[in-house]
Structures are given as C-alpha cells and as structure tokens.
PDB file of N, CA, C and O in Angstrom:
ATOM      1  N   UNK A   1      16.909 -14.266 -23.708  1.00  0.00           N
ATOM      2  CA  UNK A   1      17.180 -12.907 -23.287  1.00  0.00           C
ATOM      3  C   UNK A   1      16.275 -12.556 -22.110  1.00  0.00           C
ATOM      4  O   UNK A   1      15.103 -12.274 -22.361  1.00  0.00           O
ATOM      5  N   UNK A   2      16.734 -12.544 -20.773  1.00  0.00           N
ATOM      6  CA  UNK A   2      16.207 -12.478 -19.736  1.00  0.00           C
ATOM      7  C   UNK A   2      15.783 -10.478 -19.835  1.00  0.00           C
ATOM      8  O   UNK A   2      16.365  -9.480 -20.259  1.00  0.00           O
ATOM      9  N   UNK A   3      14.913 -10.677 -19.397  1.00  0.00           N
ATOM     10  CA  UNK A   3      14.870  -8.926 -18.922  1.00  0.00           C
ATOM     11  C   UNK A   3      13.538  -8.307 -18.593  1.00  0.00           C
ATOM     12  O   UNK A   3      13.301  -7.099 -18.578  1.00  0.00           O
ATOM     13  N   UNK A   4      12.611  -9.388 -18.302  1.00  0.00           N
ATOM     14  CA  UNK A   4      10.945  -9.306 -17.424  1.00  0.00           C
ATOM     15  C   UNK A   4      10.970  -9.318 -16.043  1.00  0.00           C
ATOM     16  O   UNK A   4      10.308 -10.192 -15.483  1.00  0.00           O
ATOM     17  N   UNK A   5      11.528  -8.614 -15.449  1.00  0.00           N
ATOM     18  CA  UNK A   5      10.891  -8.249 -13.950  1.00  0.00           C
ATOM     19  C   UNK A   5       9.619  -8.627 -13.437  1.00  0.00           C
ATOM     20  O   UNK A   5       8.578  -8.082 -13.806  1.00  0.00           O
ATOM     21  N   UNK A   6       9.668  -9.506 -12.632  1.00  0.00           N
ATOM     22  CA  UNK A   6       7.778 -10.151 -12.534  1.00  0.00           C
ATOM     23  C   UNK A   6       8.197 -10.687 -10.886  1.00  0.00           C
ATOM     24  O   UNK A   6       9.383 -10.770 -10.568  1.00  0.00           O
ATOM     25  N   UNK A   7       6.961 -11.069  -9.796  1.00  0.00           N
ATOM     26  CA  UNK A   7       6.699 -11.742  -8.903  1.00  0.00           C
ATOM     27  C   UNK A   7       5.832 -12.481  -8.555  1.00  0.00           C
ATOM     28  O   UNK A   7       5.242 -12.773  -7.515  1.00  0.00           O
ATOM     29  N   UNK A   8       5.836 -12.854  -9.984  1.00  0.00           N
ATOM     30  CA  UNK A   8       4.823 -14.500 -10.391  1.00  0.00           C
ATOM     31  C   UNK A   8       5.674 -15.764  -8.865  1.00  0.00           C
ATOM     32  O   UNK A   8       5.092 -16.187  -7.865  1.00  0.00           O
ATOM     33  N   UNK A   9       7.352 -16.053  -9.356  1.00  0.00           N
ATOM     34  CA  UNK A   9       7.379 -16.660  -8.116  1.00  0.00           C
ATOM     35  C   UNK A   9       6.842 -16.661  -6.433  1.00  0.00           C
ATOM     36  O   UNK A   9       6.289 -17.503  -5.725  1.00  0.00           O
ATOM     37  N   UNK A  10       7.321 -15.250  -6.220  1.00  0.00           N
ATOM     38  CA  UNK A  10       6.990 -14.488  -4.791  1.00  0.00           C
ATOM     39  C   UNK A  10       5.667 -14.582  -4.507  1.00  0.00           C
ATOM     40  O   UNK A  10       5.301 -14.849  -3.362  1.00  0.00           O
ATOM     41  N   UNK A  11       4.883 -14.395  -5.411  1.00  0.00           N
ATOM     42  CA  UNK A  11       3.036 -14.708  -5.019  1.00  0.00           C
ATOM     43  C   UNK A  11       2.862 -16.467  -5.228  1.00  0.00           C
ATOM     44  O   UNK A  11       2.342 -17.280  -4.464  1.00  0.00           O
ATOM     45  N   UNK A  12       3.450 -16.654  -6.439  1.00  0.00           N
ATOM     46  CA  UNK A  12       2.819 -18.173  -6.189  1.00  0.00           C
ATOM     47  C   UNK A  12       3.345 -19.132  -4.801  1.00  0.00           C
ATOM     48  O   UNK A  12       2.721 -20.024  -4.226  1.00  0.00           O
ATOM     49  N   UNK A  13       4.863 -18.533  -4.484  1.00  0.00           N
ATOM     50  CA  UNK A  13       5.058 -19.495  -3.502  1.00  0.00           C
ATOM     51  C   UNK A  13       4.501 -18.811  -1.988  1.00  0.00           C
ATOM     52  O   UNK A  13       4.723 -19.403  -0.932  1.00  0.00           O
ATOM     53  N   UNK A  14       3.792 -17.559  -2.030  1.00  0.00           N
ATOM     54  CA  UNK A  14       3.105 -16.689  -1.054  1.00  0.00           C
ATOM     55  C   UNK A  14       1.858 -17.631  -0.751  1.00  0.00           C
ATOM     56  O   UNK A  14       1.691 -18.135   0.360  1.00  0.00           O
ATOM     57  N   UNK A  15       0.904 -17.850  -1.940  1.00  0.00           N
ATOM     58  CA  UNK A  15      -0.113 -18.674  -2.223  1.00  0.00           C
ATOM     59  C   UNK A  15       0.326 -20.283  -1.960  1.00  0.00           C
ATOM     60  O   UNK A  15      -0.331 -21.235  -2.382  1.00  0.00           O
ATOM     61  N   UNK A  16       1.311 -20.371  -1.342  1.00  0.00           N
ATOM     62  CA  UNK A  16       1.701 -22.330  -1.686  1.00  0.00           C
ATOM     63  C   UNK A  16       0.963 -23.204  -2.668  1.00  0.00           C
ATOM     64  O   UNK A  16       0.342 -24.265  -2.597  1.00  0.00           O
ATOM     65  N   UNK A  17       1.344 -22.161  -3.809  1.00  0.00           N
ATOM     66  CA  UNK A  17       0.710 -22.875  -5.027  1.00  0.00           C
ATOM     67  C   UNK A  17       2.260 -23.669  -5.529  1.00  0.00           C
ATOM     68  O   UNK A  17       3.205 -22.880  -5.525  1.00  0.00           O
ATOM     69  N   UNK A  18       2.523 -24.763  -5.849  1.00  0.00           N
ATOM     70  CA  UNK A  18       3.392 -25.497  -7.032  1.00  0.00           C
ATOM     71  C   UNK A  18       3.199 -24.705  -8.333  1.00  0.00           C
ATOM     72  O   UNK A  18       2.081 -24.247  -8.568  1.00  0.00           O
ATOM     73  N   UNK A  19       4.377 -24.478  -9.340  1.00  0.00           N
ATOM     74  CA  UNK A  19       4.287 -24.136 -10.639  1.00  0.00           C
ATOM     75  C   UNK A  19       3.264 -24.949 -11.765  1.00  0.00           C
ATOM     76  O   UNK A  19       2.784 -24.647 -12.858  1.00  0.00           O
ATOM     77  N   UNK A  20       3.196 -26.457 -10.635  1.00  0.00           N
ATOM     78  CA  UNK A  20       2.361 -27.280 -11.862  1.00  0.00           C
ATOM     79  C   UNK A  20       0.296 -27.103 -11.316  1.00  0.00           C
ATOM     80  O   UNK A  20      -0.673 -27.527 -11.944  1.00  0.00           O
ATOM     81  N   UNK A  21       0.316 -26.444 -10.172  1.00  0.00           N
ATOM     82  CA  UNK A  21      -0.703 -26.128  -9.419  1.00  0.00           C
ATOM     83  C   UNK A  21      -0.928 -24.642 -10.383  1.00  0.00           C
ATOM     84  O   UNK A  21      -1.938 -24.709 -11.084  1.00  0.00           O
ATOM     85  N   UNK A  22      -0.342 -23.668 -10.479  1.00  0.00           N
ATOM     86  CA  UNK A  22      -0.306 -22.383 -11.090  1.00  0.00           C
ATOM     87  C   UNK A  22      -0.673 -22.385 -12.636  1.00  0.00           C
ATOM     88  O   UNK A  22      -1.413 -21.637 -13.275  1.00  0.00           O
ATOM     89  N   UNK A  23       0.237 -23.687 -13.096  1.00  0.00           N
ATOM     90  CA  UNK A  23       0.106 -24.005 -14.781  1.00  0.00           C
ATOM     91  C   UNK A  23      -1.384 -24.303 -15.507  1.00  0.00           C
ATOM     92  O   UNK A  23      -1.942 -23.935 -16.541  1.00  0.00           O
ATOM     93  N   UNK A  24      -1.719 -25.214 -14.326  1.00  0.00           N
ATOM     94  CA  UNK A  24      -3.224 -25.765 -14.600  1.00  0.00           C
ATOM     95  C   UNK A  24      -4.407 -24.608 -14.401  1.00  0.00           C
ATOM     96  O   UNK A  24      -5.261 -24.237 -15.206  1.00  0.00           O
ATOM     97  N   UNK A  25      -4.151 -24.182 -13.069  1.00  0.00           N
ATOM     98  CA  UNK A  25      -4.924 -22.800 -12.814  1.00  0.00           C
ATOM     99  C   UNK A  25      -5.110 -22.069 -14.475  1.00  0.00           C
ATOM    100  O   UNK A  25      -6.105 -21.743 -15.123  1.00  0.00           O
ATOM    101  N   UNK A  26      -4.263 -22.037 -14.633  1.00  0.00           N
ATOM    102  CA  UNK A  26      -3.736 -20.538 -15.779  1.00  0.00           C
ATOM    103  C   UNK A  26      -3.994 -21.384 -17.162  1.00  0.00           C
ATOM    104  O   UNK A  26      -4.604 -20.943 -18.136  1.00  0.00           O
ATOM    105  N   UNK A  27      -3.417 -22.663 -17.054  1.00  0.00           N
ATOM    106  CA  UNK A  27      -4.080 -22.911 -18.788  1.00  0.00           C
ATOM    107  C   UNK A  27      -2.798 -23.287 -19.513  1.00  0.00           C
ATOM    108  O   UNK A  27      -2.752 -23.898 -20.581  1.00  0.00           O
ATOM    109  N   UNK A  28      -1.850 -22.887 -18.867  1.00  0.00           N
ATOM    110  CA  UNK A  28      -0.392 -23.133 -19.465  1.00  0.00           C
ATOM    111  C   UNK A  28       0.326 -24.035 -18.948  1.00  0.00           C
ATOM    112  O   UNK A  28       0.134 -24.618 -17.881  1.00  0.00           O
ATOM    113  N   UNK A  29       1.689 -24.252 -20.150  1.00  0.00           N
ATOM    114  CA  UNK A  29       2.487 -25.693 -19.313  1.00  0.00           C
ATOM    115  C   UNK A  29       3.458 -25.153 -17.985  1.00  0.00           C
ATOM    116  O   UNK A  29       3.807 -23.983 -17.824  1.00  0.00           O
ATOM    117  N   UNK A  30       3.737 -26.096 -17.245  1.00  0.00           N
ATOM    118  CA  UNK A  30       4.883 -25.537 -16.117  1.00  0.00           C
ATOM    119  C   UNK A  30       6.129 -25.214 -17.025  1.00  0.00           C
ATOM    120  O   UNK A  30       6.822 -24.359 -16.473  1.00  0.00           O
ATOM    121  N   UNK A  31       6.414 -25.440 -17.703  1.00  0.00           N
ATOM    122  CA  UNK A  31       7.515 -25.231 -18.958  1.00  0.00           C
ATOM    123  C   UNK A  31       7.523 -23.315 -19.089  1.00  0.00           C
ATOM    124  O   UNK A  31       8.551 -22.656 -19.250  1.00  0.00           O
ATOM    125  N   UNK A  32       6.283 -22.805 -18.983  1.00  0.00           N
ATOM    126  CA  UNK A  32       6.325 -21.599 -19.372  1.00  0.00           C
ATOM    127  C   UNK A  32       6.239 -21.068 -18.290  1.00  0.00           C
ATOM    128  O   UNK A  32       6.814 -19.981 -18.338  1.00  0.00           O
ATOM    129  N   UNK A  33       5.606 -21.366 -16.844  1.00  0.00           N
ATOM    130  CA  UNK A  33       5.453 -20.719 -15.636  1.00  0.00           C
ATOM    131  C   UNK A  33       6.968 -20.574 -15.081  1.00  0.00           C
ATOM    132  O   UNK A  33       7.247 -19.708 -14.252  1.00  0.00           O
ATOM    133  N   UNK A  34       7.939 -21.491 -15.602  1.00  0.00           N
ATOM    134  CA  UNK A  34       9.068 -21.630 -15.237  1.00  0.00           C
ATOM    135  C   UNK A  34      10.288 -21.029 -16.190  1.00  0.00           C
ATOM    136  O   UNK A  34      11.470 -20.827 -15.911  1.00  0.00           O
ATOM    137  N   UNK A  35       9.571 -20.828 -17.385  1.00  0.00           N
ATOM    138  CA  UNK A  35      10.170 -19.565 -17.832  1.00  0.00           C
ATOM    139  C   UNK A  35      10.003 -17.895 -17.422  1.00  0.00           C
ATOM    140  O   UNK A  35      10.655 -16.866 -17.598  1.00  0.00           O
ATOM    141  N   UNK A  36       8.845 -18.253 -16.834  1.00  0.00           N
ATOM    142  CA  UNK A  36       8.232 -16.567 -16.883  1.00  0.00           C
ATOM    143  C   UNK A  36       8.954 -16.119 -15.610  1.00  0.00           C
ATOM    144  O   UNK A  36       9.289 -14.945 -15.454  1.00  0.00           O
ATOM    145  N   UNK A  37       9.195 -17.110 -14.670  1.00  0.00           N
ATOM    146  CA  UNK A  37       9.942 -16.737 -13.306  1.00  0.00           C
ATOM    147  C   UNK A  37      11.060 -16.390 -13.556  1.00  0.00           C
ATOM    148  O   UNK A  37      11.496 -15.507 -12.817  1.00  0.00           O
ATOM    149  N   UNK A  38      11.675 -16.731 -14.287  1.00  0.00           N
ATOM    150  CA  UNK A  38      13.176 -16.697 -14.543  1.00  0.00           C
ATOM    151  C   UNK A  38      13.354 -15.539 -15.850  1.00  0.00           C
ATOM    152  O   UNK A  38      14.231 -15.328 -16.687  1.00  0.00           O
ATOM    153  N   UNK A  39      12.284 -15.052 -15.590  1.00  0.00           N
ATOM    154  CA  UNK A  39      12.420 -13.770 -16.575  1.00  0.00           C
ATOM    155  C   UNK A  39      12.003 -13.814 -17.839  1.00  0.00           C
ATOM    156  O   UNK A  39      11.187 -12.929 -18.100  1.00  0.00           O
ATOM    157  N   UNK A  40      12.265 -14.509 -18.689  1.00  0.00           N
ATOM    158  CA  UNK A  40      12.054 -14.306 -19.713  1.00  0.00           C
ATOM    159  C   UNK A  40      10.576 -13.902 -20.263  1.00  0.00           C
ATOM    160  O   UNK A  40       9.615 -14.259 -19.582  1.00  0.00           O
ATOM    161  N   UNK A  41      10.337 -13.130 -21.539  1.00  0.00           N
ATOM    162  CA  UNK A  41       9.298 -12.800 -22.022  1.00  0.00           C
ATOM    163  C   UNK A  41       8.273 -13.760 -22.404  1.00  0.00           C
ATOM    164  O   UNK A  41       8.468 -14.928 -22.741  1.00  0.00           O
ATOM    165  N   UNK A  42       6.666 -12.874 -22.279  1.00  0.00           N
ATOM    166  CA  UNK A  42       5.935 -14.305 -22.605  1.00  0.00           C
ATOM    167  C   UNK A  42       4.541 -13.051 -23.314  1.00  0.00           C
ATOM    168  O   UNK A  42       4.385 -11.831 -23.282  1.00  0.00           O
ATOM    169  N   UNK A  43       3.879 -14.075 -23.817  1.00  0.00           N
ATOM    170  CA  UNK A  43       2.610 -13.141 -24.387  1.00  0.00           C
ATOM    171  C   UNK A  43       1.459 -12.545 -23.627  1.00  0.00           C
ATOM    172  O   UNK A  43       1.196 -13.149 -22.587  1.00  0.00           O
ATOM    173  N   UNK A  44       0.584 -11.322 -23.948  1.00  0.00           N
ATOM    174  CA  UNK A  44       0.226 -10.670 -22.788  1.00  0.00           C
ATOM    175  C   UNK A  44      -1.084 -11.503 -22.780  1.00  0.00           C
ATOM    176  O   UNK A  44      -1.877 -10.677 -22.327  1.00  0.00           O
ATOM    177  N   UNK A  45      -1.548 -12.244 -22.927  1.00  0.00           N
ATOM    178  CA  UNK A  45      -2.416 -13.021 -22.814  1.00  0.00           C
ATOM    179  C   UNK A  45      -2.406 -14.041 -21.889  1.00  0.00           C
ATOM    180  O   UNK A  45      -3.389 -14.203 -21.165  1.00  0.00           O
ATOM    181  N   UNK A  46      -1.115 -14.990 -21.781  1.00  0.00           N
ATOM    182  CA  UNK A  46      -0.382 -15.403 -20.896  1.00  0.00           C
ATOM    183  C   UNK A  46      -0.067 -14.682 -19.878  1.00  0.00           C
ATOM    184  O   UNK A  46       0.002 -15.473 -18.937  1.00  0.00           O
ATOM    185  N   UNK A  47       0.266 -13.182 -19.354  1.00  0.00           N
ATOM    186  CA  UNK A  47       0.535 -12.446 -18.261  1.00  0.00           C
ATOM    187  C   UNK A  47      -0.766 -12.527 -17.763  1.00  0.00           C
ATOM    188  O   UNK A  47      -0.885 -12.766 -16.562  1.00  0.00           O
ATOM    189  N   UNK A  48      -2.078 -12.330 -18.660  1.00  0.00           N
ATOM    190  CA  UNK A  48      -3.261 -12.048 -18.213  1.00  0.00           C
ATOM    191  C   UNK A  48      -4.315 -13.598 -17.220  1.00  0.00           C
ATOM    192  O   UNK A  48      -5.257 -13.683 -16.432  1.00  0.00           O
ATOM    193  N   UNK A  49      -3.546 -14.342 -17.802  1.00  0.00           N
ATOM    194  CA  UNK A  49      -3.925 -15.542 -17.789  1.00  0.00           C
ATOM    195  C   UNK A  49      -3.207 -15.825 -16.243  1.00  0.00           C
ATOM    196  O   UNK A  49      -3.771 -16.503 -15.383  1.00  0.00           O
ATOM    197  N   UNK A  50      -2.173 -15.330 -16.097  1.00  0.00           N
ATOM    198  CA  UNK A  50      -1.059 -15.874 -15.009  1.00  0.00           C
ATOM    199  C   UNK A  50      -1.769 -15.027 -13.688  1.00  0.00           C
ATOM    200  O   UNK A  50      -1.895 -15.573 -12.592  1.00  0.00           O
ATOM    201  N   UNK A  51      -2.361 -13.148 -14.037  1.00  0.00           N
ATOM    202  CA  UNK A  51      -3.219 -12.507 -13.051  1.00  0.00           C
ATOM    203  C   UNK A  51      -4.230 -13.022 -12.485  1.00  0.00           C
ATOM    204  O   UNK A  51      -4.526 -12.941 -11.293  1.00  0.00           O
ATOM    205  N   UNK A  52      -4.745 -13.525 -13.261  1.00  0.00           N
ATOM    206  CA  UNK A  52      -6.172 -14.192 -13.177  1.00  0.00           C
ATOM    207  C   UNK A  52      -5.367 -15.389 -12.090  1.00  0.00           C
ATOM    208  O   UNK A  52      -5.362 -15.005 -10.921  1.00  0.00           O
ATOM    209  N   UNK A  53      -4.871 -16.410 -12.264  1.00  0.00           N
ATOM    210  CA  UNK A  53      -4.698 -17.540 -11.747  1.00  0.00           C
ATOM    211  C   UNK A  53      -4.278 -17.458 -10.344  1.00  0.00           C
ATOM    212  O   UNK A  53      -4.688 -18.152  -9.414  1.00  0.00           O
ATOM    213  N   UNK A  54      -3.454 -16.569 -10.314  1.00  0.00           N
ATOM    214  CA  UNK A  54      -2.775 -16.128  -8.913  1.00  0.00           C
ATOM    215  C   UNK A  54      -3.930 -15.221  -7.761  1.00  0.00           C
ATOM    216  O   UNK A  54      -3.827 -14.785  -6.614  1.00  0.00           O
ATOM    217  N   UNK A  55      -5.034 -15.249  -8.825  1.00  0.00           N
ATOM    218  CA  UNK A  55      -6.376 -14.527  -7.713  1.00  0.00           C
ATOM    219  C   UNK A  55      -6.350 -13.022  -8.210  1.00  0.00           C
ATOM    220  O   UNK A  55      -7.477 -12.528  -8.158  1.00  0.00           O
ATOM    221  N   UNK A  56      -5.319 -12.111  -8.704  1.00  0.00           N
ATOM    222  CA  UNK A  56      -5.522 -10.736  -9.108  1.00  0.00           C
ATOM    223  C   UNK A  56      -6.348 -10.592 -10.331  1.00  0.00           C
ATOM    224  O   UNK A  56      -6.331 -11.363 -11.291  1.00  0.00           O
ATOM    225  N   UNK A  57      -7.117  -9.459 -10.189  1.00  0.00           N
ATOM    226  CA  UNK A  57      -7.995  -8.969 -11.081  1.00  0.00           C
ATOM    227  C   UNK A  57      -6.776  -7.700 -12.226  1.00  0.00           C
ATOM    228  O   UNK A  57      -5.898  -6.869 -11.996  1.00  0.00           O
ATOM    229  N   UNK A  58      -7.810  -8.562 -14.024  1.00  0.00           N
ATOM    230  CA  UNK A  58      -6.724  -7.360 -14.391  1.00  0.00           C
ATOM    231  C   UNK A  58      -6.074  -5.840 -14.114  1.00  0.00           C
ATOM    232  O   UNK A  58      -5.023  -5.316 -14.482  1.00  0.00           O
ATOM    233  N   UNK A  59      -6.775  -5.551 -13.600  1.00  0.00           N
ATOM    234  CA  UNK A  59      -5.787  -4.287 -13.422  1.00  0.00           C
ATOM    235  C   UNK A  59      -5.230  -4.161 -12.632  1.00  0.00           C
ATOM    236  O   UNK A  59      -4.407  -3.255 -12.499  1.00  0.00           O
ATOM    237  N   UNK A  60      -5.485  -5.039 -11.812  1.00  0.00           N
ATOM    238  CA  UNK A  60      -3.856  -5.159 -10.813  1.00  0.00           C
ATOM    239  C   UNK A  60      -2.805  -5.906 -11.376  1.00  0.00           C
ATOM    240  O   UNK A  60      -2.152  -6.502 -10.520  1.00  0.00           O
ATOM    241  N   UNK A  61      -2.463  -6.054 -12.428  1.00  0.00           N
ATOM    242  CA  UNK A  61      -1.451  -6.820 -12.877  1.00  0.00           C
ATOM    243  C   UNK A  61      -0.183  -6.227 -12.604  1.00  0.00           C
ATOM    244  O   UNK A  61       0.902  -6.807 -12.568  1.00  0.00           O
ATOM    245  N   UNK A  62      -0.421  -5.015 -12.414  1.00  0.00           N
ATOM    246  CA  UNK A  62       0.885  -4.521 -11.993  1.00  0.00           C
ATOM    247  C   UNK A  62       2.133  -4.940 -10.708  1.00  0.00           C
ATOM    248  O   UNK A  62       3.307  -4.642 -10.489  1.00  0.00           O
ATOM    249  N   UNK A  63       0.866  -5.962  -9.940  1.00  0.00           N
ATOM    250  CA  UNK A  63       1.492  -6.327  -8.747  1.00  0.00           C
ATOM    251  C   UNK A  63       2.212  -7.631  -8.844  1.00  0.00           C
ATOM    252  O   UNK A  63       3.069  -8.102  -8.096  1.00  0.00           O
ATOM    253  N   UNK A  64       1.580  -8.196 -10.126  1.00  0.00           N
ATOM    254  CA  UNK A  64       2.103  -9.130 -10.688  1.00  0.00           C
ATOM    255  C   UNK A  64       3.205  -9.368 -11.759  1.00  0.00           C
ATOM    256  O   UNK A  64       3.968 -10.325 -11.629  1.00  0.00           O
ATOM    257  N   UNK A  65       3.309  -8.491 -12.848  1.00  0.00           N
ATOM    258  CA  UNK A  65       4.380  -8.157 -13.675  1.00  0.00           C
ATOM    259  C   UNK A  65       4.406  -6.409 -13.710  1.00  0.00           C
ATOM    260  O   UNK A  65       3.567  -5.570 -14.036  1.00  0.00           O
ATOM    261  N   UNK A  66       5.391  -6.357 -13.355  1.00  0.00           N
ATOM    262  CA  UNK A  66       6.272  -4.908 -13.062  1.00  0.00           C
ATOM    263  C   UNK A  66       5.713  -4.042 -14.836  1.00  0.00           C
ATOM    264  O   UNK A  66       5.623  -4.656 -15.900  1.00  0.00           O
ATOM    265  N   UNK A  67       5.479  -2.804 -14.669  1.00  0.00           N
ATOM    266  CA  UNK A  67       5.125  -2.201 -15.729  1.00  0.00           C
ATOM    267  C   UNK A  67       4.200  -2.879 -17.460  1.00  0.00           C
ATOM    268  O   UNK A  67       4.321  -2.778 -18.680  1.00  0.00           O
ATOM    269  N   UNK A  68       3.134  -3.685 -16.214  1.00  0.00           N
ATOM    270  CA  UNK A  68       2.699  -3.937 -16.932  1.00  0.00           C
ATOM    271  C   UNK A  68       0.765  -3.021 -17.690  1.00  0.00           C
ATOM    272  O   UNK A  68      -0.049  -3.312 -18.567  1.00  0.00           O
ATOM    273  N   UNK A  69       0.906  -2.005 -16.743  1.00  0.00           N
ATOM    274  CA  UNK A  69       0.051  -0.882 -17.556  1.00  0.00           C
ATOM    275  C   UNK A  69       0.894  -0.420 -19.021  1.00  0.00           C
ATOM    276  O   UNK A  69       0.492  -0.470 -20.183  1.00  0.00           O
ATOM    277  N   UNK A  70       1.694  -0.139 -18.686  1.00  0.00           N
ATOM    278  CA  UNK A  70       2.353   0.488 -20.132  1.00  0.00           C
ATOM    279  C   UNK A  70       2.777  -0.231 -21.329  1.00  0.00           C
ATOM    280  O   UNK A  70       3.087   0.303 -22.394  1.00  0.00           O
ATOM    281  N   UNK A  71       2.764  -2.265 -20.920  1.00  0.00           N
ATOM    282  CA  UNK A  71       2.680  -3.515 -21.932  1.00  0.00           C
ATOM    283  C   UNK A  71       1.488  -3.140 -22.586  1.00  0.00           C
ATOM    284  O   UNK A  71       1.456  -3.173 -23.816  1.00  0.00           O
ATOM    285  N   UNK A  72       0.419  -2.758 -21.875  1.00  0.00           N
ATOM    286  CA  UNK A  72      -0.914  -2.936 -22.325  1.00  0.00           C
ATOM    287  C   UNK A  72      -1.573  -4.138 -21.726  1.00  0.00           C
ATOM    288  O   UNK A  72      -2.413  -4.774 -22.362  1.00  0.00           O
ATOM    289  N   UNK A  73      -1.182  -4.480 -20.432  1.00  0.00           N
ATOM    290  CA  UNK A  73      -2.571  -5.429 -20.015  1.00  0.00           C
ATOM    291  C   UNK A  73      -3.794  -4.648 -19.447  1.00  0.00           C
ATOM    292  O   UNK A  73      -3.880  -3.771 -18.587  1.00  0.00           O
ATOM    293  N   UNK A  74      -4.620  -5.218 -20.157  1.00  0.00           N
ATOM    294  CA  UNK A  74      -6.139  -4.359 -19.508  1.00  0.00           C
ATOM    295  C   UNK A  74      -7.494  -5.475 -19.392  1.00  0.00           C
ATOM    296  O   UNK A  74      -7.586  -6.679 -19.631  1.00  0.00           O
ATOM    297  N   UNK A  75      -8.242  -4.686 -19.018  1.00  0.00           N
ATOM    298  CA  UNK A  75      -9.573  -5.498 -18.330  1.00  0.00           C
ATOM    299  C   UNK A  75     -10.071  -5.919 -19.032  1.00  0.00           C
ATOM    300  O   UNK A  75     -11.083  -6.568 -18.766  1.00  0.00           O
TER     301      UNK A  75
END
C-alpha cells in the first residue's frame, strides 16, 4: 500500500549517493531504501536513520519525508 510521500530519491540522487551508498550510510538494506522511494511505509526510526544519512539534522526531516513533524520524528 503505497501512500508515503518522501524525497529520499531526489536528495539521494542530488547527493550522487547509490541506494547501496545511502543503505550503508543509514544502517539499512537497499531492499528498504528502495522501498521507501517507491513509497511505501517504513519505521520512524528508519526515517530518522535515512535524515541522518542524507546529511539532515532531525528536525529537518521534513525536507526529507513530507509531514513528518506530525509522524512524530524528533531530535
């Protein structure tokens, strides 16, 4: 069930990071970086994990997954 609005792709390929460059960063498999692009839901620990990797500090996560103050990612 697709329905996560995110620009995990748009920054990582901004960054010319690879998904398997992003995965390692972050701690996770490319299996899930390549779910999370394609929408689907993932745990906010994992969103937090994905901010961090891409260089944003938590509370900018918002720039990273769309309404994600009101998920509850925090610092």
């Amino acid at each position: 069930m697709k329905q996560n609005v995110n620009n995990v792709r748009k920054l990582r390929e901004a960054k010319m990071m690879s998904k398997a460059e992003l995965a390692r960063k972050a701690g996770i498999s490319v299996l899930t970086v390549d779910r999370i692009e394609k929408g689907y839901p993932c745990r906010l620990d994992t969103k937090r994990k994905i901010v961090l990797a891409l260089g944003f500090r938590v509370p900018e996560a918002e720039k990273v997954f769309k309404n994600s103050q009101k998920a509850g990612v925090k610092g």
